[in-house]
VEXKOL-862038 format. One record per residue: residue in three letters; x, y, z of N, C-alpha, C, O in turn. Coordinates in pm, whole numbers, padded with zeros to 5 digits, always signed. Layout:
! residues N
ALAXYZXYZXYZXYZ/...
! end
This chain:
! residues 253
UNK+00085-00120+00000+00000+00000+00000+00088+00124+00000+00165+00115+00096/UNK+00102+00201-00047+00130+00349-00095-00002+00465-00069-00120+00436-00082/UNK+00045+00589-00034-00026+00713+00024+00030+00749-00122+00125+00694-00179/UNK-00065+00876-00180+00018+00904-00321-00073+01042-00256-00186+01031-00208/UNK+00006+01181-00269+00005+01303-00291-00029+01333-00414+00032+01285-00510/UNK-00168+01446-00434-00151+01536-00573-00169+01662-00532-00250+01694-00445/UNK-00081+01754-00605-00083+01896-00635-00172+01906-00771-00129+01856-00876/UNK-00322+01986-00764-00405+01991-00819-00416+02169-00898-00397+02271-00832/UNK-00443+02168-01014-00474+02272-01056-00611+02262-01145-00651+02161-01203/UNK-00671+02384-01141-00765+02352-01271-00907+02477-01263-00917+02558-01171/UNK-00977+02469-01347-01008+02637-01401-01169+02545-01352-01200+02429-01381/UNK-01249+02652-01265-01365+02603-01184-01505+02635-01226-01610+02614-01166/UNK-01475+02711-01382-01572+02761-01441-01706+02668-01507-01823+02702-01523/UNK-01630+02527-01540-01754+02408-01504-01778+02348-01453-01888+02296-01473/UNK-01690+02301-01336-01740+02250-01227-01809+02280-01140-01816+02398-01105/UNK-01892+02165-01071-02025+02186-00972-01922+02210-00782-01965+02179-00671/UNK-01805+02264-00812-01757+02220-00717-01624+02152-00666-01564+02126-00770/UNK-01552+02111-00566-01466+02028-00546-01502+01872-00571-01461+01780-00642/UNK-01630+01903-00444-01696+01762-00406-01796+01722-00440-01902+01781-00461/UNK-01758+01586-00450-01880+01460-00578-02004+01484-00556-02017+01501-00434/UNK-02125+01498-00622-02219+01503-00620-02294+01397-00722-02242+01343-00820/UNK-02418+01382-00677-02407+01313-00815-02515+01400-00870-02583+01485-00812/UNK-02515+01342-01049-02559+01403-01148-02536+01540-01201-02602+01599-01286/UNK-02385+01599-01108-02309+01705-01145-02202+01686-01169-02173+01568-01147/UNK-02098+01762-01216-01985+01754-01294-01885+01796-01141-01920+01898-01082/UNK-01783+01727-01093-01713+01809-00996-01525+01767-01016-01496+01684-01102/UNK-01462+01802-00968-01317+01799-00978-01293+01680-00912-01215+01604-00970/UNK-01341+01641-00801-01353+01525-00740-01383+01371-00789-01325+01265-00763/UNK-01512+01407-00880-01547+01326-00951-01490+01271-01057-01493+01153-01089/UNK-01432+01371-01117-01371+01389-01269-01214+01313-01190-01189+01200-01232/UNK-01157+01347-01127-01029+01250-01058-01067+01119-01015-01012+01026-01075/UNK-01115+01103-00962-01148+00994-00933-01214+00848-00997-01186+00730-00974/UNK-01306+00907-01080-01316+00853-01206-01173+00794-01310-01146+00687-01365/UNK-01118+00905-01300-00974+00896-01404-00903+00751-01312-00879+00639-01358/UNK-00880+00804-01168-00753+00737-01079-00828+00602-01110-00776+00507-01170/UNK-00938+00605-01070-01014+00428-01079-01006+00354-01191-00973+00235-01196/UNK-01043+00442-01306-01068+00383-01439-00838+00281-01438-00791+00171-01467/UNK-00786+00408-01387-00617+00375-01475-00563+00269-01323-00502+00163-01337/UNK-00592+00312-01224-00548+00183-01141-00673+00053-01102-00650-00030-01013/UNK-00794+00053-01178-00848-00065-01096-00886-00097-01026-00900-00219-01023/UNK-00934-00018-00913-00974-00013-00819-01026+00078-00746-00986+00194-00753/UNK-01132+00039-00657-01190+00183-00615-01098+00319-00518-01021+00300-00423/UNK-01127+00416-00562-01024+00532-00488-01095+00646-00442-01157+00735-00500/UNK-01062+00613-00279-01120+00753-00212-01000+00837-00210-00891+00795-00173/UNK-01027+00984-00260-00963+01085-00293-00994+01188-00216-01070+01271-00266/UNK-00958+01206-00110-00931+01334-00033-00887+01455-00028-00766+01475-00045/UNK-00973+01560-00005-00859+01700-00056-00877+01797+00071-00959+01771+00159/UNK-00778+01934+00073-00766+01973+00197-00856+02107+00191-00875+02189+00281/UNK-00911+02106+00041-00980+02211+00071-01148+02209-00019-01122+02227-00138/UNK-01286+02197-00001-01392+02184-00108-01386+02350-00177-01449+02440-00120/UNK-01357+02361-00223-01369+02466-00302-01507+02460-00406-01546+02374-00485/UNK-01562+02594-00365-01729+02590-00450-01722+02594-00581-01617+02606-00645/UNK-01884+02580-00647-01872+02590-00819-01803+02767-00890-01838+02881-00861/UNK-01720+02728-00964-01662+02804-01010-01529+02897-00958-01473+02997-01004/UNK-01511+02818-00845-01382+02832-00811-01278+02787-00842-01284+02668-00871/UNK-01153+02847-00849-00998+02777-00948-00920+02789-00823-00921+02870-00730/UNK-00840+02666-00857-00740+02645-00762-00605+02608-00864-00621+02556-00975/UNK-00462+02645-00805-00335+02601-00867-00278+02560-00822-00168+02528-00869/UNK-00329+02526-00662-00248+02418-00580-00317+02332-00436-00273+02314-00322/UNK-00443+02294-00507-00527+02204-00423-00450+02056-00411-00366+02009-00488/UNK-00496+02006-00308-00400+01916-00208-00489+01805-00205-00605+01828-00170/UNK-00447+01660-00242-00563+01562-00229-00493+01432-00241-00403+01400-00319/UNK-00529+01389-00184-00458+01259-00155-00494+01134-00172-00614+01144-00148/UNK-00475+01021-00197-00516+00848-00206-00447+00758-00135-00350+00783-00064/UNK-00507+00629-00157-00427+00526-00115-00384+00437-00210-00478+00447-00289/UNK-00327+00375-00248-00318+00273-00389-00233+00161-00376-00141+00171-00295/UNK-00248+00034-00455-00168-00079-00433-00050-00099-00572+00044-00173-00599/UNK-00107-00007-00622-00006+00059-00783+00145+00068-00728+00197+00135-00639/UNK+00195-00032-00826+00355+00007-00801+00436+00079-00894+00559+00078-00901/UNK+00358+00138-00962+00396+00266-01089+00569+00332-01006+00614+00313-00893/UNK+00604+00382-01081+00689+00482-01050+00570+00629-01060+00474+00656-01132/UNK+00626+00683-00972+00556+00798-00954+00579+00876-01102+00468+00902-01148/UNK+00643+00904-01156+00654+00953-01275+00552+00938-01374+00493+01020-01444/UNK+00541+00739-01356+00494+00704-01490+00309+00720-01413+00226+00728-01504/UNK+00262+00724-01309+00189+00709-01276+00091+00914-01301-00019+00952-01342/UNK+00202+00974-01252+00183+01116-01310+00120+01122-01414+00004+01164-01412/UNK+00175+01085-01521+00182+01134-01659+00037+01025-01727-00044+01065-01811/UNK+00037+00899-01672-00062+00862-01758-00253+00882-01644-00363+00839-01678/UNK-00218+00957-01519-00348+01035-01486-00376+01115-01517-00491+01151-01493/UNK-00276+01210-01603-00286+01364-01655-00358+01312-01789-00462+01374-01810/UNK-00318+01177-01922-00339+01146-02032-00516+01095-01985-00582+01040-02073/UNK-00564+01113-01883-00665+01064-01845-00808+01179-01818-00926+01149-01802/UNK-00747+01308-01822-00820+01411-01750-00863+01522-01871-00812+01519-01983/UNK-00919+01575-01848-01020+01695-01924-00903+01799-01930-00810+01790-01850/UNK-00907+01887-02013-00810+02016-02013-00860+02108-01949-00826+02223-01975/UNK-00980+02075-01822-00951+02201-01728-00960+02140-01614-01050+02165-01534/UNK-00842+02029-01588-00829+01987-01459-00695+01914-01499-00705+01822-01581/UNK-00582+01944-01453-00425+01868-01420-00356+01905-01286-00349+02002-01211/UNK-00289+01722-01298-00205+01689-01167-00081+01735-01179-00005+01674-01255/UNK-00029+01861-01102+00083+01978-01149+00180+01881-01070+00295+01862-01110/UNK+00133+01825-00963+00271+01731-00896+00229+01629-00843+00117+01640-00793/UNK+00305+01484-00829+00248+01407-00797+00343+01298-00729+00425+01248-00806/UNK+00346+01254-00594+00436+01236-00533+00441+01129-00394+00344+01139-00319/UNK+00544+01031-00358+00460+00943-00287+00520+00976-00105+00632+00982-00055/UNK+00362+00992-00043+00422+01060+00106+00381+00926+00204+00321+00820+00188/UNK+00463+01013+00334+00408+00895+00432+00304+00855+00467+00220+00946+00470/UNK+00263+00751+00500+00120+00665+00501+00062+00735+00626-00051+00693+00650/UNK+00106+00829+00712+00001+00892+00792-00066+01040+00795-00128+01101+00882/UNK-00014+01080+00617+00011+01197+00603-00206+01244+00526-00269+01177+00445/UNK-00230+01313+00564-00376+01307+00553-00392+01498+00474-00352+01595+00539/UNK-00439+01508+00368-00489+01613+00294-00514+01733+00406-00447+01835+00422/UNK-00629+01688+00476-00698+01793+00526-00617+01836+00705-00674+01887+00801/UNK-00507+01800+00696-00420+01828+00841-00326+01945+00772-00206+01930+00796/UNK-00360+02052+00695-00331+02159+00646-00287+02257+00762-00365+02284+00853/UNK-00153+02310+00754-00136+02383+00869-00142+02574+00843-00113+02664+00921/UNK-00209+02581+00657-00268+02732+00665-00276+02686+00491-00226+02585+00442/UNK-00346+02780+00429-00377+02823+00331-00390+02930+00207-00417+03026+00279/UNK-00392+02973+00108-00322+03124+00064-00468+03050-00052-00509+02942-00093/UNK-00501+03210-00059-00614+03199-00167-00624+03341-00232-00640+03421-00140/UNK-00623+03375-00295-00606+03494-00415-00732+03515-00525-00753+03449-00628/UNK-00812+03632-00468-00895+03700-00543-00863+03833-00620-00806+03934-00578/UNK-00923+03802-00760-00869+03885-00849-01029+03939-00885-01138+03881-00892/UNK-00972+04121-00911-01101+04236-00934-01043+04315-01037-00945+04388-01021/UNK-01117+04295-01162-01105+04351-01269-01176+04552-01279-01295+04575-01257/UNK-01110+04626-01302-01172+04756-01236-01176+04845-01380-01238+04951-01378/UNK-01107+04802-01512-01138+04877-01612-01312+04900-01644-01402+04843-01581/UNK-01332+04996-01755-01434+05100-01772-01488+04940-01867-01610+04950-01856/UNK-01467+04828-01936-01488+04779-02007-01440+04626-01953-01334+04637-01891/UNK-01488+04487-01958-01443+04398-01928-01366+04309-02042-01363+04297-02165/UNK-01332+04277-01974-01213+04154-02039-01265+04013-02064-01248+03925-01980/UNK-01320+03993-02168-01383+03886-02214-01281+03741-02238-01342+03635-02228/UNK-01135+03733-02267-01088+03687-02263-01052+03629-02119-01057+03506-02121/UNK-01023+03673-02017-01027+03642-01900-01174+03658-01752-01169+03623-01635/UNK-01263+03710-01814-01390+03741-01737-01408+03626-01652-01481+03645-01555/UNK-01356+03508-01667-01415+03382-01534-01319+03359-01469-01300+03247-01422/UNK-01244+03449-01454-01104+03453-01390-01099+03557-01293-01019+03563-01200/UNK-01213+03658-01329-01205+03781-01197-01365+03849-01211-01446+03846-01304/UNK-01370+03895-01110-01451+03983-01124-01462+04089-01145-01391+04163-01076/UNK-01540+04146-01232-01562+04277-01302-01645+04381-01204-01763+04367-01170/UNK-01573+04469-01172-01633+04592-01106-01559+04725-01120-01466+04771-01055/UNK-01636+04783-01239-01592+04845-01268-01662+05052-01214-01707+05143-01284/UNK-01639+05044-01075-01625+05156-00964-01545+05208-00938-01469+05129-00993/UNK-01463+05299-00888-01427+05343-00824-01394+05266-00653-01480+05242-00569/UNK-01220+05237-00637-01211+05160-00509-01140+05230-00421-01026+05240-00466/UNK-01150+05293-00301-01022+05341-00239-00937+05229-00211-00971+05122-00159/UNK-00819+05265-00252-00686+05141-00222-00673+05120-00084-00676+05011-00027/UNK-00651+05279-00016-00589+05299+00102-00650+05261+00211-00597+05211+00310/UNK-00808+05295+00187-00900+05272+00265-00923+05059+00269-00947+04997+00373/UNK-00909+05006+00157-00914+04877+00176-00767+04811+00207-00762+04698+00159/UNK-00722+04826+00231-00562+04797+00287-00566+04827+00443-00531+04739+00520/UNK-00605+04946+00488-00629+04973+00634-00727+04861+00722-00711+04801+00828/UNK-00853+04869+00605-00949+04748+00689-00906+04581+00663-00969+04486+00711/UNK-00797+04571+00584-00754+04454+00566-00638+04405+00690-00610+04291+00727/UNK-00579+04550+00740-00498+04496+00860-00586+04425+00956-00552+04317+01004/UNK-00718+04493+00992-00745+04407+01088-00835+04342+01038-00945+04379+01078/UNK-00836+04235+00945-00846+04095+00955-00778+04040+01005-00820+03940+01063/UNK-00641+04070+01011-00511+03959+01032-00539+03940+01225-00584+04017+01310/UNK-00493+03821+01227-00509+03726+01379-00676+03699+01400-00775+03722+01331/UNK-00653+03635+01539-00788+03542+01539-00898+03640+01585-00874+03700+01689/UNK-00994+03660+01535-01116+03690+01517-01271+03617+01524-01287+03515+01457/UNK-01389+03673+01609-01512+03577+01549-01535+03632+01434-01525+03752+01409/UNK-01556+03573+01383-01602+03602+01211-01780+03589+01198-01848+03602+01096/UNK-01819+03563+01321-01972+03534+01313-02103+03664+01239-02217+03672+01191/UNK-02031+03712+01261-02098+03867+01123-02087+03871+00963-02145+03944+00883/UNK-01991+03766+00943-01986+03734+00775-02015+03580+00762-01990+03523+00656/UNK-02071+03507+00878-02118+03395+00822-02213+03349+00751-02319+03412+00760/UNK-02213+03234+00662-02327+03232+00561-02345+03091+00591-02247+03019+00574/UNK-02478+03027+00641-02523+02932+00601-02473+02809+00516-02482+02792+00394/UNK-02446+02769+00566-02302+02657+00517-02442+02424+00554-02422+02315+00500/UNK-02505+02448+00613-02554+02370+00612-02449+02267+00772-02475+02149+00792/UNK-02392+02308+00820-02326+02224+00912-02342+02308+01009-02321+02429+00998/UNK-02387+02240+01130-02403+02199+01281-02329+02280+01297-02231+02247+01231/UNK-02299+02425+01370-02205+02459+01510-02044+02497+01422-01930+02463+01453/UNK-02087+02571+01321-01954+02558+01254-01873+02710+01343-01913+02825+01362/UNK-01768+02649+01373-01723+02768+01428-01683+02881+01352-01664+02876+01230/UNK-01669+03001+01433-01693+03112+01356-01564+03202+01430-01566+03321+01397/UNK-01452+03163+01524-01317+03190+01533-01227+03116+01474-01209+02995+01489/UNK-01130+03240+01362-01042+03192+01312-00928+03284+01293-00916+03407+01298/UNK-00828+03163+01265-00705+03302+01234-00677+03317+01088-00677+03227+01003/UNK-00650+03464+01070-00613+03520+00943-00447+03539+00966-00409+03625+01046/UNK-00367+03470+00907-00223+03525+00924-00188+03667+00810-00070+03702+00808/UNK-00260+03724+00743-00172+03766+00641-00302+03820+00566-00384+03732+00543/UNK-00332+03934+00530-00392+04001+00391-00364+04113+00279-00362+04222+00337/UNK-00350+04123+00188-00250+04195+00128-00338+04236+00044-00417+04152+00003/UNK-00348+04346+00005-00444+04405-00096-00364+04526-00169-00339+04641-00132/UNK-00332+04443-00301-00247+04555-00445-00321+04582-00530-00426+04523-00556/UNK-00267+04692-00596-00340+04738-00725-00242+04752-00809-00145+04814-00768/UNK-00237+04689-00974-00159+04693-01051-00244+04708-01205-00313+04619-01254/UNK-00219+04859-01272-00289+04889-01355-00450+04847-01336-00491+04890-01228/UNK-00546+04779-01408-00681+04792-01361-00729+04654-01285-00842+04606-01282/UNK-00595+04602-01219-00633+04460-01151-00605+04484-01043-00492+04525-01021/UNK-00707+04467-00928-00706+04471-00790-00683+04331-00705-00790+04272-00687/UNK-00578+04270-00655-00545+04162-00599-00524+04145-00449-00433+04193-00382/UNK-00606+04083-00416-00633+04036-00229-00577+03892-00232-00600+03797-00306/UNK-00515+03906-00152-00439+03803-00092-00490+03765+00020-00539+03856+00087/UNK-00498+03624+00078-00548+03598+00186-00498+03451+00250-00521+03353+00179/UNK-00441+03432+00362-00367+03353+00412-00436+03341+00564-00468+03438+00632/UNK-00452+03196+00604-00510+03208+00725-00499+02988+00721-00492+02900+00635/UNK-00505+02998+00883-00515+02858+00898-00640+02769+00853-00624+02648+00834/UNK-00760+02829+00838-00878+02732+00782-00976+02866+00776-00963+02979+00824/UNK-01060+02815+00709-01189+02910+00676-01347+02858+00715-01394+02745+00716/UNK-01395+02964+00741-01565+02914+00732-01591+02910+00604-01517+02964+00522/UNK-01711+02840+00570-01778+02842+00419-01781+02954+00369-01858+03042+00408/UNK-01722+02963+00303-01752+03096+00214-01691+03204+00283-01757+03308+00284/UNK-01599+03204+00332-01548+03343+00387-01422+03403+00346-01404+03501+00418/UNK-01336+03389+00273-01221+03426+00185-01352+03548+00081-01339+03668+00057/UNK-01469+03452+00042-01525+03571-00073-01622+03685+00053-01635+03798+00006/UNK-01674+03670+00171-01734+03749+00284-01654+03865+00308-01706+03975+00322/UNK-01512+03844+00313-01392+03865+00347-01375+04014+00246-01371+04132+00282/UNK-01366+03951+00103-01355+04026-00006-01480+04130-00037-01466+04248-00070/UNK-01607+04061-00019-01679+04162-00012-01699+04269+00140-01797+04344+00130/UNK-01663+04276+00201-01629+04352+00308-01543+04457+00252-01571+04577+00256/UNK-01426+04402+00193-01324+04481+00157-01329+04527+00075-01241+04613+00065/UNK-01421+04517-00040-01512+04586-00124-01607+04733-00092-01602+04854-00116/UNK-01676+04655-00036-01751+04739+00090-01744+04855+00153-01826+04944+00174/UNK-01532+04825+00207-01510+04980+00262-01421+05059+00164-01381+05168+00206/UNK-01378+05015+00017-01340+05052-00068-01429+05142-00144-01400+05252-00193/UNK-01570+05062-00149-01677+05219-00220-01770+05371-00142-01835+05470-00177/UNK-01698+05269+00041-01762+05401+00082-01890+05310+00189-01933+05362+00292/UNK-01930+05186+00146-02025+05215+00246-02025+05169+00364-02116+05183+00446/UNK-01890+05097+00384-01872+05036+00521-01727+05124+00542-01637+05126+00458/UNK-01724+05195+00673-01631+05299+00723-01517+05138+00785-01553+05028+00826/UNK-01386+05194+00767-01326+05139+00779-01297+05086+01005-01273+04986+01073/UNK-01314+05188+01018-01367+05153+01231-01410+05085+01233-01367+05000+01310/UNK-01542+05048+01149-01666+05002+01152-01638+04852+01195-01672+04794+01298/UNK-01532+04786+01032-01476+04654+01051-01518+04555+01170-01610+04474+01182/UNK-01406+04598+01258-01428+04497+01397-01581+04471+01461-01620+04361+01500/UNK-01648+04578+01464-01800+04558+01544-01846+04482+01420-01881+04368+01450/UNK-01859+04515+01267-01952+04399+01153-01907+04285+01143-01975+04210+01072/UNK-01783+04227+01206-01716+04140+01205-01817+04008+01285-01876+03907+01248/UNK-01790+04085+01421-01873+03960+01524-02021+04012+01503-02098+03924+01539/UNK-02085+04123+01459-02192+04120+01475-02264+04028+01429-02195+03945+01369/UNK-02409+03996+01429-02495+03932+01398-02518+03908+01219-02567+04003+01158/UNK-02484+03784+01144-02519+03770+01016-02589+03856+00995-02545+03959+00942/UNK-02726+03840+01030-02844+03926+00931-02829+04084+00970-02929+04155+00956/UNK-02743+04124+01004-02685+04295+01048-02585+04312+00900-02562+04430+00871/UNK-02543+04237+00834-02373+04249+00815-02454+04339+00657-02568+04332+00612/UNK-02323+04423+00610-02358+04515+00491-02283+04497+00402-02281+04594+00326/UNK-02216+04416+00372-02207+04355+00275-02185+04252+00206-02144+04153+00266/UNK-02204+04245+00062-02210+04119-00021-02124+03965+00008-02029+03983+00083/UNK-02134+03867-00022-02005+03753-00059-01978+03810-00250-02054+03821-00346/UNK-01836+03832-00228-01801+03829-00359-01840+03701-00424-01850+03591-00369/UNK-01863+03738-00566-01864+03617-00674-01739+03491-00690-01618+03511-00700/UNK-01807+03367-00689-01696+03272-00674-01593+03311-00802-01484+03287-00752/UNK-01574+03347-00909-01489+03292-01013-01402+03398-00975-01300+03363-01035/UNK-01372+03504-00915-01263+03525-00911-01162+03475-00795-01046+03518-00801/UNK-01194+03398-00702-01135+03312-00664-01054+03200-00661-01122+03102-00692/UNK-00908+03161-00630-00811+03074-00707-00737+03037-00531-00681+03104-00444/UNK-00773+02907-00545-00680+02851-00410-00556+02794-00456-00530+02685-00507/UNK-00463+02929-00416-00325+02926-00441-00213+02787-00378-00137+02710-00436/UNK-00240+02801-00274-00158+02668-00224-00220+02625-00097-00311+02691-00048/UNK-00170+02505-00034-00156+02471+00082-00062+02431+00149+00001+02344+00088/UNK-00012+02459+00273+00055+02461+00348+00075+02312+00432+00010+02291+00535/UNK+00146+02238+00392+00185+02147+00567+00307+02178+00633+00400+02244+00587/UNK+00298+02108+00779+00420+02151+00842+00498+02019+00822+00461+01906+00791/UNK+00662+02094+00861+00688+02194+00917+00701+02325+00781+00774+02419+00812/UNK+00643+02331+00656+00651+02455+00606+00557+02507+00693+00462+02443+00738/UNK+00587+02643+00720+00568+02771+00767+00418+02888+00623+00450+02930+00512/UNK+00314+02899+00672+00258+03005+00605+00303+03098+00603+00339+03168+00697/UNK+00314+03134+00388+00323+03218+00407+00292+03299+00282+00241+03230+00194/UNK+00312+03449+00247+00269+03438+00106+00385+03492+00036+00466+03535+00118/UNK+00422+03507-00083+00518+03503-00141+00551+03658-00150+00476+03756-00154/UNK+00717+03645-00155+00727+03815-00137+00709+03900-00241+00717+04022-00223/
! end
């Protein structure tokens, strides 16, 4: 028996999702299908993060078990000859047998905001188009205090699970502007459902003016049905990497 590691990439614009559903199309499915069909056997495929429909990831984390004595190489290359062109295994690698996907020790996820007068049709499921007026300065200030642990219970959304907690830590948020692309960075040990895009629309929020940047901390823990603003749209969302230890989170300089 062999533990086999994949470094996952792939564009989320048709998928129903990370995770299998049935009678929908998901990244999960679509792997797993592939891994079973080429080794023979049934394969539970684990990943460290469900990422929703129309979300992209370039370094989702998912793992198997297998009785395949491939060389990792050859085993790479003929799951990739197996997969759709908007889903590939960027690395693929064999770890220790107690090593488990979802024991992630932080995460980096990167939303991209398209801000020209006109959108970009060539890339449009890749970011979101808002094309307003953003203060930079003003969303950079309310992005410091995201960083460290926080209740987040004021941007929670209905996630369908029991008691989901709503303290977490943010290590890191970074918010650039480069010509008409606005890029948030976001690094933190685990997330509630949907809160990397809660997160973004907040920071949206105090970028056009209607959430004062003070404000932050009290809309934070306040009460869901209080909170003022939106969840950004999934597609501009891309789960950049994941973290195990002993690497250290972090985001790139």
């Amino acid at each position: 028996m062999r533990n086999v590691q994949l470094i996952i990439a792939y564009d989320g614009t048709n998928f129903h999702g990370w995770q299998a559903q049935a009678g929908v199309r998901t990244v999960q499915g679509v792997l797993t299908e592939a891994c079973a069909a080429l080794l023979q056997h049934p394969v539970l495929l684990t990943a460290a993060s469900r990422t929703d429909a129309k979300v992209h990831a370039r370094g989702q984390t998912a793992n198997f078990i297998t009785t395949c004595a491939w060389p990792a190489k050859n085993l790479h290359g003929a799951l990739n000859s197996r997969l759709p062109d908007d889903v590939a295994i960027v690395a693929l690698r064999d770890v220790d047998e107690t090593f488990r996907s979802q024991a992630a020790c932080g995460k980096h996820y990167q939303y991209r905001i398209y801000t020209a007068p006109v959108d970009d049709p060539l890339t449009r499921h890749l970011h979101w188009w808002y094309a307003r007026p953003l203060d930079l300065a003003a969303m950079q200030a309310a992005a410091s205090l995201l960083v460290g642990t926080h209740d987040f219970r004021g941007l929670q959304v209905q996630s369908g699970k029991e008691h989901e907690a709503t303290v977490r830590e943010i290590f890191a948020v970074h918010v650039t502007m480069a010509a008409d692309e606005l890029v948030i960075d976001v690094l933190g040990h685990s997330f509630m459902y949907k809160l990397v895009r809660s997160l973004v629309g907040m920071l949206v929020a105090v970028g056009c003016g209607h959430v004062q940047v003070e404000n932050v901390p009290m809309l934070l823990a306040g009460a869901p049905a209080a909170r003022r603003s939106e969840v950004a749209p999934p597609h501009g969302l891309t789960l950049v990497r994941v973290f195990y230890a002993p690497d250290q989170p972090k985001l790139p300089a």
